[in-house]
Legacy VTK file of the C-alpha trace (Angstrom):
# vtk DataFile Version 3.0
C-alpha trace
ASCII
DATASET POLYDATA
POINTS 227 float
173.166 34.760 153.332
169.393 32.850 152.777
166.601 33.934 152.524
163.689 34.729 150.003
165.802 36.392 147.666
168.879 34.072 147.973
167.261 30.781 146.620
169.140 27.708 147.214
168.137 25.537 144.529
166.697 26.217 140.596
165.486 23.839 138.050
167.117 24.443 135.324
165.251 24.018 132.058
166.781 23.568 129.189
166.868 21.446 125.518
170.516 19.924 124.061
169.840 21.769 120.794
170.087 25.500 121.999
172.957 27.392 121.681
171.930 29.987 123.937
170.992 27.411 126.864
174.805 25.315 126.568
175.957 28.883 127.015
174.316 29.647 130.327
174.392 25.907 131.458
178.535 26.578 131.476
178.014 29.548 134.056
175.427 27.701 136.030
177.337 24.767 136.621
179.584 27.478 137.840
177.626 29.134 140.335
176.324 25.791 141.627
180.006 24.730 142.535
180.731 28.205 144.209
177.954 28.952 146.110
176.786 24.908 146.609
173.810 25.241 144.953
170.736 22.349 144.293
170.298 22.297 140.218
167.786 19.827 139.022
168.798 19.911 135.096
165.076 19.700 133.588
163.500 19.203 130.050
162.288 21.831 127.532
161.049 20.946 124.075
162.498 23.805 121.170
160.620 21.203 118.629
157.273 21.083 120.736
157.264 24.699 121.036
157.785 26.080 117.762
155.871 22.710 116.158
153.834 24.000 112.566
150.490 23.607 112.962
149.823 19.704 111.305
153.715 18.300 111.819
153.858 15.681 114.112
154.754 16.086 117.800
157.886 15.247 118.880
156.811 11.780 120.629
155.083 10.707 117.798
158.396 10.231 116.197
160.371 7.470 115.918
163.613 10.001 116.514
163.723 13.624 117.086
166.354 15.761 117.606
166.320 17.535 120.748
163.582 15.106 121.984
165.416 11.897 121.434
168.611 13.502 123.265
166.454 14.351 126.527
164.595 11.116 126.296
168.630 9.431 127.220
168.981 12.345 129.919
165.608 10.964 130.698
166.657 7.609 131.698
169.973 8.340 132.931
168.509 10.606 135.579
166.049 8.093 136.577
169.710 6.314 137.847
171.597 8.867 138.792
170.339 12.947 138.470
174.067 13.543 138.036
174.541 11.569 135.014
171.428 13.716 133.341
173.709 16.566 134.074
176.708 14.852 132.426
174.683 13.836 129.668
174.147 17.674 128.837
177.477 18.682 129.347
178.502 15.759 127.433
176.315 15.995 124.402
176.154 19.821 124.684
179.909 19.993 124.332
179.855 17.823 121.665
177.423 19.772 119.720
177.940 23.135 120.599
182.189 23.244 121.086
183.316 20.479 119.153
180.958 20.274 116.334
179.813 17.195 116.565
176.339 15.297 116.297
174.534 14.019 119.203
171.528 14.306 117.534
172.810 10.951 115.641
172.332 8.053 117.363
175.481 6.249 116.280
177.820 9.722 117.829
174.940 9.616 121.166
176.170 6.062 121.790
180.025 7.131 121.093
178.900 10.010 123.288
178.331 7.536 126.465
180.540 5.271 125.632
183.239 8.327 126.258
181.457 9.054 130.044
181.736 5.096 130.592
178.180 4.489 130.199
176.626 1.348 127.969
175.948 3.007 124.676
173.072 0.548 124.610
171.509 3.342 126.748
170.295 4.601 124.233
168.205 2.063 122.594
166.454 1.686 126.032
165.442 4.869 126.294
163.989 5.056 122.719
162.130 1.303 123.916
160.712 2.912 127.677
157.889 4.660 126.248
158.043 6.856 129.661
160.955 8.612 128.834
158.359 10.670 126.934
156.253 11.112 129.349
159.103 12.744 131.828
160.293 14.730 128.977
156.872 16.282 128.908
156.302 16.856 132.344
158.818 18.990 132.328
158.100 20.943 129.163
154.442 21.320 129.940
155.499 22.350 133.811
157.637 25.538 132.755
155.133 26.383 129.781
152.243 26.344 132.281
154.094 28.971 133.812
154.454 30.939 130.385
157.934 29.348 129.477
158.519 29.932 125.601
161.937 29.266 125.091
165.305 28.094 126.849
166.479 28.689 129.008
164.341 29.006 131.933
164.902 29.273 135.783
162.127 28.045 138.124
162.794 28.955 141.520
160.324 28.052 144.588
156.866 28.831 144.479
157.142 28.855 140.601
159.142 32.348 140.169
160.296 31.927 137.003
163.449 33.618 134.195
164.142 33.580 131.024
167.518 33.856 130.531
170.417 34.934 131.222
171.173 34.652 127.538
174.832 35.626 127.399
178.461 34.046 125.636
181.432 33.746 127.184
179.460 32.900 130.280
181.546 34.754 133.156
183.349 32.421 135.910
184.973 32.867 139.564
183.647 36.016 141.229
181.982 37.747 137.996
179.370 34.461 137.648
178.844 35.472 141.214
177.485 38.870 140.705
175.827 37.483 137.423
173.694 35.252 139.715
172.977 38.529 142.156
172.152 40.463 139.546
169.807 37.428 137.973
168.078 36.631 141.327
167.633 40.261 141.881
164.988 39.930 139.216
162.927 38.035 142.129
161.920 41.128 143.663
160.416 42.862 140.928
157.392 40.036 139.824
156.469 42.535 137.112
159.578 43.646 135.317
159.417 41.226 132.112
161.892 42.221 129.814
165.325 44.063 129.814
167.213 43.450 126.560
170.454 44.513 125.096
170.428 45.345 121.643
173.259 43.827 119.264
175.591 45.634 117.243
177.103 44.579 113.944
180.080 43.490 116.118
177.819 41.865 118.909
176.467 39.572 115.619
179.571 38.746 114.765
180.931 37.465 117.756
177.688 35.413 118.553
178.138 33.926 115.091
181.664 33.186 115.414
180.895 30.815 119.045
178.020 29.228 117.670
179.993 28.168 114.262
180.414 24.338 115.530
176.429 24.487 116.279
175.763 25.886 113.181
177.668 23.708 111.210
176.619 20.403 113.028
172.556 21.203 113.401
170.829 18.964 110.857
167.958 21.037 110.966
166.078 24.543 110.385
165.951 26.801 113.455
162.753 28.526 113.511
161.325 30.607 116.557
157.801 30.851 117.186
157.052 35.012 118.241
157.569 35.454 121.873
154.706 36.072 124.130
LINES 1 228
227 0 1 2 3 4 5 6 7 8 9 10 11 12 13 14 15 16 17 18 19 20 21 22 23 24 25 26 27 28 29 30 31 32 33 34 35 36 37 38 39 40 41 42 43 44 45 46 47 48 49 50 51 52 53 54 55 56 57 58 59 60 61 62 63 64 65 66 67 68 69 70 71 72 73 74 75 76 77 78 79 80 81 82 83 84 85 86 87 88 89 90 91 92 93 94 95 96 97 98 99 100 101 102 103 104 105 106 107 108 109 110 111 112 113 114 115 116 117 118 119 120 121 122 123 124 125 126 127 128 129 130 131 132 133 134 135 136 137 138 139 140 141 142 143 144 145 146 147 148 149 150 151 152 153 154 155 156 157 158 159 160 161 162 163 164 165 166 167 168 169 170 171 172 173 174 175 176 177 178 179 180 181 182 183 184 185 186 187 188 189 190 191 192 193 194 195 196 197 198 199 200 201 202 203 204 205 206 207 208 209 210 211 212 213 214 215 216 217 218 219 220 221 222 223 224 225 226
């Protein structure tokens, strides 16, 4: 059924670094494929938004993490949106399941050299100065709208989520009712927050499926307070 409440497309905002957004990405790529929904895979800057006061911005670097990785989904989407969607699940996977380090741009050009792409890729994007510039578009869209952290879900006429932030993202008919339950949200334009609080064992398990992440990050994770 369409309708207000039954969107058929969602931008998807999220950065490669984020644990929490490879997590959801998983169950959205789901949903997409079961209910044939539009997702336009867009840019979100962890480094921008929790940047110290005097560091440098991320484009004022010659390479920067999470930056540098969208800057290659970046280009590729400029050819294809699809491959910008492979890139993520590509270097997501990499980082994320398998431990590895897209962040480096020797495994990024491994990285497309496995999805038969020209690992020169990404030495163009680092040379097309206006791969920043669609990076930040994107960023500076979603925290226009009050987006803090990823990941986010725009919807039409700028209804925006944060979230879901799960594990073991759900598949077949349960990533169905996730997706109900998520766009149910829609109807309610002031309910902000609903949070489940973690147990011991909750911790735990969240540490346990982000050990690959946690041992391949080569940098600090710090969080800026939420609005």
């Amino acid at each position: 059924m369409e309708g207000e409440n039954n969107p058929r497309s969602v931008a998807f905002h999220f950065d490669v670094m984020c644990p929490w957004a490879y997590q959801t990405s998983i169950w959205m790529r789901e949903v997409r494929d079961r209910l044939d929904l539009e997702v336009d895979w867009c840019f979100f800057s962890l480094e921008e938004i929790n940047r110290e006061e005097g560091k440098k911005h991320p484009w004022e670097r010659e390479w920067s993490y999470g930056w540098s990785m969208m800057r290659i989904g970046a280009f590729l989407k400029r050819i294809d949106p699809d491959l910008n969607d492979a890139w993520y699940f590509k270097s997501g996977t990499a980082l994320h399941m398998e431990g590895r380090k897209p962040h480096a741009p020797e495994v990024a050009r491994l990285l497309l050299t496995e999805m038969d792409q020209d690992p020169g890729i990404v030495e163009e994007a680092l040379a097309d100065s206006t791969t920043h510039d669609d990076v930040r578009r994107d960023h500076e869209i979603v925290t226009s709208l009050g987006g803090f952290g990823v990941p986010t879900l725009v919807f039409d006429g700028n209804e925006r989520i944060f979230g879901p932030v799960l594990i073991n993202p759900p598949t077949g008919d349960e990533a169905e009712k996730l997706w109900s339950l998520v766009i149910g949200w829609l109807e309610f334009p002031n309910l902000y927050e609903m949070q489940r609080p973690k147990t011991p064992l909750d911790l735990e398990l969240i540490g346990n499926t982000f050990n690959p992440y946690i041992k391949a990050r080569d940098w600090e994770t710090r969080a800026n307070p939420t609005p």
